[in-house]
KOLTI-477049 format. One record per residue: residue in one letter; x, y, z of N, C-alpha, C, CB in turn. Coordinates in steps of 0.2 Angstrom, whole numbers, padded with zeros to 4 digits, always signed. Each point is the difference from the previous one (the first is absolute). Glycine has a CB too. Layout:
# KOLTI-477049
AXYZXYZXYZXYZ/...
END
This chain:
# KOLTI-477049
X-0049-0071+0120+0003+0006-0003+0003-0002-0007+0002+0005+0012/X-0004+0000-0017+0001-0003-0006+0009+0003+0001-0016+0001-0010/X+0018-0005+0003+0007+0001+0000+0002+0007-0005+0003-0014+0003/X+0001+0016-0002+0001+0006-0005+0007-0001-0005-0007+0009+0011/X+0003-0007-0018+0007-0004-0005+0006+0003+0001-0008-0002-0011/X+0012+0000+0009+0006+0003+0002+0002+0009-0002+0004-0014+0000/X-0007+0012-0010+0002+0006-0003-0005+0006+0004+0004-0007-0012/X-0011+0007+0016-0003+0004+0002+0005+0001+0007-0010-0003-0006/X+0012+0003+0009+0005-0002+0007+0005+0004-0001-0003-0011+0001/X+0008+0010-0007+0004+0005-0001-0004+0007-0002+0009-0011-0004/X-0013+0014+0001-0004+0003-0001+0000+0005+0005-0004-0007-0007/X-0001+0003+0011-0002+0002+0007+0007+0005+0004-0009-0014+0001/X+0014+0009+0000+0006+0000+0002+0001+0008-0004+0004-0015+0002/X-0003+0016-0008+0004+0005-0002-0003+0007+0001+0004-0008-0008/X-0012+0007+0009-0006+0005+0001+0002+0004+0005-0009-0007-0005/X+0010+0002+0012+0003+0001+0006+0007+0002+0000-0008-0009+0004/X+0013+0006-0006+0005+0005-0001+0001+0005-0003+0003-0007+0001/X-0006+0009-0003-0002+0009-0006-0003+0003+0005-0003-0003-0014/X+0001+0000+0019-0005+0006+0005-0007+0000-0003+0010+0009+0003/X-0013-0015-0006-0006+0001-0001-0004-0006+0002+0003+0009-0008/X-0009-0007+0012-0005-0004+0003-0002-0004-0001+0000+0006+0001/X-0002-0012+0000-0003-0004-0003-0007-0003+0004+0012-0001-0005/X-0017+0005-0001-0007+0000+0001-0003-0008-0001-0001+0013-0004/X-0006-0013+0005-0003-0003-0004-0002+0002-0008-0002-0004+0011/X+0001+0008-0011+0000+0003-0009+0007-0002-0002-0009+0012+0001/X+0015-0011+0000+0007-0001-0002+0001-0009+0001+0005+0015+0005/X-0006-0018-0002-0001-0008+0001-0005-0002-0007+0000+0001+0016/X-0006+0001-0018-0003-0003-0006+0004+0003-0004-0012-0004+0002/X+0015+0008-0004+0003+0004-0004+0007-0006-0001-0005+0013+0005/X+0009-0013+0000+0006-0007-0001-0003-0005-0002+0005+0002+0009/X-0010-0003-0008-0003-0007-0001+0002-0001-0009-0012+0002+0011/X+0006+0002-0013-0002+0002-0006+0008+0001-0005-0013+0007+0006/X+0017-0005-0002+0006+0003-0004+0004-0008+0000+0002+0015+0004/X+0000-0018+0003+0003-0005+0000-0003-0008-0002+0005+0009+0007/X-0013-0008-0010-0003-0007-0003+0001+0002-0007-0010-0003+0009/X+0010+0009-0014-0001+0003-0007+0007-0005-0002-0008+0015+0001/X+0006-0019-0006+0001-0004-0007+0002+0005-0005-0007-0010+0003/X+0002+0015-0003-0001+0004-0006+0008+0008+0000-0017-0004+0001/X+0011+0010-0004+0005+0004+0001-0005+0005+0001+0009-0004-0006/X-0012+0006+0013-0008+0002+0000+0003+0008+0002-0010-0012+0006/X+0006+0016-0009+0002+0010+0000-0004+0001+0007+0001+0006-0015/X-0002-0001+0018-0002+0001+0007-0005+0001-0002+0006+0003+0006/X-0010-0001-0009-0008-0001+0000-0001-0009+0002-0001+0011-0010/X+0002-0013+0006-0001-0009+0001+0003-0002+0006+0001-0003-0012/X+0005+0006+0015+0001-0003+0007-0006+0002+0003+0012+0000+0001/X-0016+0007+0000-0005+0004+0003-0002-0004+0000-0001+0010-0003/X-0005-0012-0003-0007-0005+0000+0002-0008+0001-0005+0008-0009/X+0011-0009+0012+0001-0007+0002-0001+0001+0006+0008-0003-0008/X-0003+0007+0011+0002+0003+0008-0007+0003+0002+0014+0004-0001/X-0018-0002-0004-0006+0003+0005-0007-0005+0000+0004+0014-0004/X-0002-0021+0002-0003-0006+0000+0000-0004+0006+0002+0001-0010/X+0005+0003+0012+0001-0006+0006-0001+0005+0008+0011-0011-0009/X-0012+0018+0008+0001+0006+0006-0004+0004-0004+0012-0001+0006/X-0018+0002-0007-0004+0007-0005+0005+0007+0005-0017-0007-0002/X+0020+0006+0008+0003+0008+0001+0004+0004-0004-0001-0003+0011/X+0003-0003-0013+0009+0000-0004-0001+0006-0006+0003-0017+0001/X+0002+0022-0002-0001+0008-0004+0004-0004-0005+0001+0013+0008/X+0000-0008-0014+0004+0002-0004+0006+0000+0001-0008+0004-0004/X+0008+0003+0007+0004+0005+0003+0006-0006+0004-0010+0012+0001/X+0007-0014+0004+0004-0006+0003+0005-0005-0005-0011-0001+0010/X+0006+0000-0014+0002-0006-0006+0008+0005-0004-0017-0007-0004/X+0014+0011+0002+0006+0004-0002+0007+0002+0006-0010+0005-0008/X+0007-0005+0012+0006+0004+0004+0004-0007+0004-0008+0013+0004/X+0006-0018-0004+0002-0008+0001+0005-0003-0006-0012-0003+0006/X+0008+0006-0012+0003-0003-0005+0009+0003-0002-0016-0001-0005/X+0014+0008+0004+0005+0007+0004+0007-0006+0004-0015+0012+0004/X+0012-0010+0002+0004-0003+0006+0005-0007-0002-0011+0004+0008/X+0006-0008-0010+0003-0007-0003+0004+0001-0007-0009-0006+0006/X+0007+0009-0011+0006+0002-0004+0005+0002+0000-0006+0000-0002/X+0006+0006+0007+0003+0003+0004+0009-0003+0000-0013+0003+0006/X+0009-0009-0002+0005-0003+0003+0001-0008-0001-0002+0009+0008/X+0002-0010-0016+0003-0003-0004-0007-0008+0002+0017+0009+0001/X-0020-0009+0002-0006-0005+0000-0004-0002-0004+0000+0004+0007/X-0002+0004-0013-0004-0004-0006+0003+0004-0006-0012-0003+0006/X+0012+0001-0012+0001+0007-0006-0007+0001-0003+0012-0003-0005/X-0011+0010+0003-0004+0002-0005+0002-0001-0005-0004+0006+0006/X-0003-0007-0011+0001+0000-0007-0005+0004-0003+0006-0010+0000/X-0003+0015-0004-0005+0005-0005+0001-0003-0008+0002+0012+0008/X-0009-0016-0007+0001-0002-0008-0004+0004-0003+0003-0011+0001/X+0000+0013-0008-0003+0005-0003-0009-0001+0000+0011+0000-0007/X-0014+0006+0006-0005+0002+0000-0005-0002+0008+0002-0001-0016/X+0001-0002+0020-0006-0002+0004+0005+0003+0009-0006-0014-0009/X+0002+0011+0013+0002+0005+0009+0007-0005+0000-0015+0004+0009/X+0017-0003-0003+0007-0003+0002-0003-0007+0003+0008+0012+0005/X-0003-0018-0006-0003-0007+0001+0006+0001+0005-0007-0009-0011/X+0005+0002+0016+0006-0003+0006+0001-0006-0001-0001+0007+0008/X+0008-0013-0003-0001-0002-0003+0008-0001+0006-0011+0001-0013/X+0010-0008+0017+0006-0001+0005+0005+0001-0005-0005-0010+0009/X+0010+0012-0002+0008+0001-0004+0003-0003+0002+0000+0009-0002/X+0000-0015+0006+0004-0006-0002-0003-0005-0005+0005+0003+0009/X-0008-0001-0013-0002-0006-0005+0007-0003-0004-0013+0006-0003/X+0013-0010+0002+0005-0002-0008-0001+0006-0007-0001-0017+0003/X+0007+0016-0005+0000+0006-0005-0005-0005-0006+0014+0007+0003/X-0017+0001-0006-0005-0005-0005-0001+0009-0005-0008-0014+0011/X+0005+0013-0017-0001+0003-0004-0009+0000-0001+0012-0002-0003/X-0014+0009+0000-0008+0001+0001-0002-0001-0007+0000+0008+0010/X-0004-0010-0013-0005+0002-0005-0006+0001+0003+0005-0004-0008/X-0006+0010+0004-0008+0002+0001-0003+0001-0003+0000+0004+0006/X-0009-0006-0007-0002-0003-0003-0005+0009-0002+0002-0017+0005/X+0001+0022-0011-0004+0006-0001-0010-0002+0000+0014+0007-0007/X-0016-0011+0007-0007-0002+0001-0003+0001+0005+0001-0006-0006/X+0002+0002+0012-0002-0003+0004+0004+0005+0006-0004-0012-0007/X+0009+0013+0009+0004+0003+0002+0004-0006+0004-0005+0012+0000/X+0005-0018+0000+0002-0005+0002+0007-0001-0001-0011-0005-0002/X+0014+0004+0008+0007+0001+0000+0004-0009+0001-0002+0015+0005/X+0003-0016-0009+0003-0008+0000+0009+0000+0001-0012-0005-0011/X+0014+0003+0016+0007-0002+0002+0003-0007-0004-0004+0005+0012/X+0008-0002-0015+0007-0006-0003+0008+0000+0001-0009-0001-0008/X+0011-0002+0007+0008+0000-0001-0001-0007-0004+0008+0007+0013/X+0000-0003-0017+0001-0001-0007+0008-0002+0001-0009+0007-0006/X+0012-0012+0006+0009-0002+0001+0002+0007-0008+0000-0020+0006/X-0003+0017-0010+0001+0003-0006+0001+0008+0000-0006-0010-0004/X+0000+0012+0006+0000+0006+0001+0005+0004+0007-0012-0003-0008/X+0013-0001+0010+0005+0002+0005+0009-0001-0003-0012-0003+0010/X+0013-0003-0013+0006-0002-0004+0002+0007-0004-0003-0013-0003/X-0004+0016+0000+0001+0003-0005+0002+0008+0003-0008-0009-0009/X+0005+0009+0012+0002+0008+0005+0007+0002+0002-0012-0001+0006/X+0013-0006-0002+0007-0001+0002+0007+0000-0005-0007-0006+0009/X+0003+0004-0016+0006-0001-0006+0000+0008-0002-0002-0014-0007/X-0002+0016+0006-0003+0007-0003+0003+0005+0006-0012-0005-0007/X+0012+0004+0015+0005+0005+0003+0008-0001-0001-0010+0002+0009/X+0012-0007-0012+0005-0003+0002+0005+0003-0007-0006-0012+0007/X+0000+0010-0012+0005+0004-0006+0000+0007+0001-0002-0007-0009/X-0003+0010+0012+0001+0009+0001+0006+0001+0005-0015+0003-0001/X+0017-0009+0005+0003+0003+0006-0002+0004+0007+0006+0001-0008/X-0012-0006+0009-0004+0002+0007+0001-0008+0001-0010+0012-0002/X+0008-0011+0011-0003-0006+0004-0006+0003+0000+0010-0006+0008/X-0016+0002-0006-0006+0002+0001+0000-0001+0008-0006-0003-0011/X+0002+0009+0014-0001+0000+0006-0009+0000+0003+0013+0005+0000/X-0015-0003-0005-0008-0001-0001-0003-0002-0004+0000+0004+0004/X-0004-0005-0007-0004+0001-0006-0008-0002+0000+0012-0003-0006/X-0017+0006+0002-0007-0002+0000-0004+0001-0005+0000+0001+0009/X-0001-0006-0011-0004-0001-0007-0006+0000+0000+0008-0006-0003/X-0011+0010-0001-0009+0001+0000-0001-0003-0007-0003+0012+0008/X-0002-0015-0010-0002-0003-0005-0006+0003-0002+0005-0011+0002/X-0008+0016-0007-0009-0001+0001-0003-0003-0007-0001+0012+0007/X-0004-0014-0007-0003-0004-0006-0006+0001+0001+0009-0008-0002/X-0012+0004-0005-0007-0002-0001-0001-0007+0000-0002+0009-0007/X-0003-0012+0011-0001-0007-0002+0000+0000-0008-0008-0004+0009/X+0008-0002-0014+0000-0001-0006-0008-0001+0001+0013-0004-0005/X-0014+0003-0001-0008-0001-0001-0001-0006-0004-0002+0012+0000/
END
């Protein structure tokens, strides 16, 4: 019996505590959510998830995605001009540029740019309790 990764497991776990089922369409669905490196929008979980279960809907993919957001599992991110991306929410904090060509969404942190946020709430008289930075650009040529 294969082993199941942990971050799928907790998934699994949270699906079942919300009172919702867990299929085999919702199983490659986890799969797909808890293997993604990337920041894939539900369409792309679809054609991943319907690689590995052709039964696997849309509709399921959304209403999973839904559920787990829900409850603090993945975030969403609406970056300008394209559908909502996801993307585990317990990752380490990190900053996005996106690539307006490609729609490629590249993850970084910057000590600097974080120094500078935290000087910049400090002279206004704020603590920061959240913050998220979106970058968009052009390759150079």
């Amino acid at each position: 019996m294969a082993t199941i990764p942990a971050l799928h497991h907790d998934y699994e776990t949270l699906l079942r505590e919300a009172g919702v089922r867990i299929t085999k369409q919702r199983q490659a669905i986890l799969k797909i959510i808890a293997d993604a490196e990337d920041h894939p929008d539900a369409m792309e979980i679809y054609n991943r998830a319907s690689a590995l279960d052709a039964s696997v809907s849309l509709p399921t993919v959304y209403r999973t995605m839904k559920t787990l957001e829900e409850n603090g599992a993945i975030r969403r991110h609406t970056f300008e001009g394209g559908p909502s991306r996801f993307e585990h929410a317990d990752s380490e904090h990190h900053d996005h540029l996106i690539d307006m060509d490609t729609g490629a969404v590249i993850e970084f942190t910057s000590p600097k740019i974080e120094a500078l946020q935290r000087e910049i709430a400090e002279e206004l008289g704020y603590d920061i309790v959240h913050h998220r930075l979106e970058i968009y650009g052009k390759r150079r040529a």
